[in-house]
C-alpha positions as CSV (number, residue, x, y, z in Angstrom):
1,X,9.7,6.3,42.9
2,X,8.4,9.7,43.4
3,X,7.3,10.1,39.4
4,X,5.7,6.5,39.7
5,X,3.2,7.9,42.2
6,X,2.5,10.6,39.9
7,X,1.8,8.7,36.9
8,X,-0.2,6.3,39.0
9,X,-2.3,8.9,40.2
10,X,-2.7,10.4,36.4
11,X,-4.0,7.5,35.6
12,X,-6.4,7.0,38.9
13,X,-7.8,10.2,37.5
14,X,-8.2,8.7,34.2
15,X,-9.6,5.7,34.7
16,X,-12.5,7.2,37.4
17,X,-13.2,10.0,34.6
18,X,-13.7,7.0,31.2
19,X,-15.2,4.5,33.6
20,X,-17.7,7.7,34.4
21,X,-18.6,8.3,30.9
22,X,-18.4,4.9,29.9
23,X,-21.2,4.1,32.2
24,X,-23.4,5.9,31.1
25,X,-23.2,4.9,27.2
26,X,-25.3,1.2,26.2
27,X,-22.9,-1.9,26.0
28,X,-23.0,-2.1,22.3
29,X,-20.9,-4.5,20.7
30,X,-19.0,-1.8,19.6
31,X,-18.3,-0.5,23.0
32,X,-17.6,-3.9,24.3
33,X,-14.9,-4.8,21.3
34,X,-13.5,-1.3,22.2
35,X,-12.9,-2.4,25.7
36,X,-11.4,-5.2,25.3
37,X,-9.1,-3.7,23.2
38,X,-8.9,-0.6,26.0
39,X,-8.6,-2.5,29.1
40,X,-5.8,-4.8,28.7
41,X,-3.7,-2.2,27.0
42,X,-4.1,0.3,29.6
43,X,-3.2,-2.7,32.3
44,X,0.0,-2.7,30.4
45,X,1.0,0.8,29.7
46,X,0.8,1.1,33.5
47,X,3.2,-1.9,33.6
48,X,5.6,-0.4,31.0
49,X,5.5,2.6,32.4
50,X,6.1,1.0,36.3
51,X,8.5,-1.0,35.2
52,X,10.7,2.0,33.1
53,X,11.0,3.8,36.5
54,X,13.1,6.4,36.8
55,X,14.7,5.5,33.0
56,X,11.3,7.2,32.0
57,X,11.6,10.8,29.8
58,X,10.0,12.7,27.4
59,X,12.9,13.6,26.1
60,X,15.4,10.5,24.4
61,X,18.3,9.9,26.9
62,X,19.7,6.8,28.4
63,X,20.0,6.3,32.2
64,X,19.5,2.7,32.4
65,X,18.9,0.1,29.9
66,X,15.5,-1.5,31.1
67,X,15.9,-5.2,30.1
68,X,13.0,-7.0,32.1
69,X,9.6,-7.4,32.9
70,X,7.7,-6.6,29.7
71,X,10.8,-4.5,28.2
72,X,12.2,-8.6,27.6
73,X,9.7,-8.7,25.0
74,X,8.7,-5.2,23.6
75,X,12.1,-2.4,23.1
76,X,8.8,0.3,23.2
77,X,5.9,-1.0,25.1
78,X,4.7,2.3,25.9
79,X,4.3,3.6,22.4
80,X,2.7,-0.3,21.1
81,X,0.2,-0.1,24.2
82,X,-0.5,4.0,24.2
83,X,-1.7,3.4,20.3
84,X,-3.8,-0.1,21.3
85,X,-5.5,2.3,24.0
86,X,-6.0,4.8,22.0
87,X,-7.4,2.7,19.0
88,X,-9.9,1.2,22.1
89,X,-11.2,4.6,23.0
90,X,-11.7,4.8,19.0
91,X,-13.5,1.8,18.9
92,X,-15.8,2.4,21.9
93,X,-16.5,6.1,20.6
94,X,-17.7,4.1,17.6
95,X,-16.1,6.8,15.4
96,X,-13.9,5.0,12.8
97,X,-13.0,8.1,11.3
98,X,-11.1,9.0,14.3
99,X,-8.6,6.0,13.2
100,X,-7.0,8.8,11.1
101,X,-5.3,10.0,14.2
102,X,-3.0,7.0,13.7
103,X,-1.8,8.7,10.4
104,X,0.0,10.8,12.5
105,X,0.5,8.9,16.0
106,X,2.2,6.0,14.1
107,X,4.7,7.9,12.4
108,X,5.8,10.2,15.1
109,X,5.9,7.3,17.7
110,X,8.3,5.4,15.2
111,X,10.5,8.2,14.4
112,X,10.2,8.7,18.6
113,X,11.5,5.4,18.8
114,X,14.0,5.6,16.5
115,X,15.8,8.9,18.2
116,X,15.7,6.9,21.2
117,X,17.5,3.8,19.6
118,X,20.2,6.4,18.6
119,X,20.6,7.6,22.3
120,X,20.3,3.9,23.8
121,X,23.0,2.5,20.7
122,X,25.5,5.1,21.8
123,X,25.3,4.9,25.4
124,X,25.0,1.3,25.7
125,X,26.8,0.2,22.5
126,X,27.1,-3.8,22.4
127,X,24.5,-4.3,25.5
128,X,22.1,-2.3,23.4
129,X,22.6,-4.4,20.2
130,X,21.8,-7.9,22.1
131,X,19.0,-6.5,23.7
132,X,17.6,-5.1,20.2
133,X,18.1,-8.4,18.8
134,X,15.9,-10.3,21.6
135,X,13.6,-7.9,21.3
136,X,10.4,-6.7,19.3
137,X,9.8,-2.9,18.1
């Protein structure tokens, strides 16, 4: 629970330093379309993230096979909500050339998720294969 407090606290720090900046810009439609896009995906990283616990690693292993709470839906809610924040920061910076960042997010979160399919299959064999089934991304 330990690393939960530390994320949590990341993103404290987060949050107060875009709200901060964010203030002070005009609400543009622009900026508004690019929070709602922000908000709600940040809501669930922080969920996804909560809710992976201690299964949570940079690196691909398998220590548990998360199964509930928003990992019922989404096999990799993390990467699908870290790339909705980050195209809501895109958005609100009113930059559309920064989109090209997802030229290289998109790929290297699929091929992320794709390692860690690998390490889940092998470890959790049949389990695994159900879940992935249920599941989407």
């Amino acid at each position: 629970m330990k690393l939960n407090y530390i994320t949590l606290a990341v993103f404290a720090v987060a949050v107060v330093v875009f709200a901060a900046r964010a203030s002070q810009m005009p609400w543009t439609p622009t900026h508004i379309a690019g929070l709602v896009i922000l908000v709600p995906s940040f809501v669930l990283f922080v969920m996804s993230r909560l809710q992976l616990g201690r299964s949570f690693s940079v690196e691909a292993k398998a220590t548990a096979l998360v199964t509930t709470g928003i990992y019922s839906r989404i096999r990799n809610p993390i990467y699908v909500f870290g790339a909705l924040m980050i195209a809501g920061v895109i958005v609100w910076s009113g930059r559309p050339v920064f989109f090209l960042i997802f030229l290289f997010l998109i790929p290297m979160q699929v091929l992320r998720a794709r390692k860690e399919e690998q390490v889940l299959q092998k470890t959790f064999g049949d389990a695994y294969t159900e879940y992935k089934r249920k599941t989407w991304f």
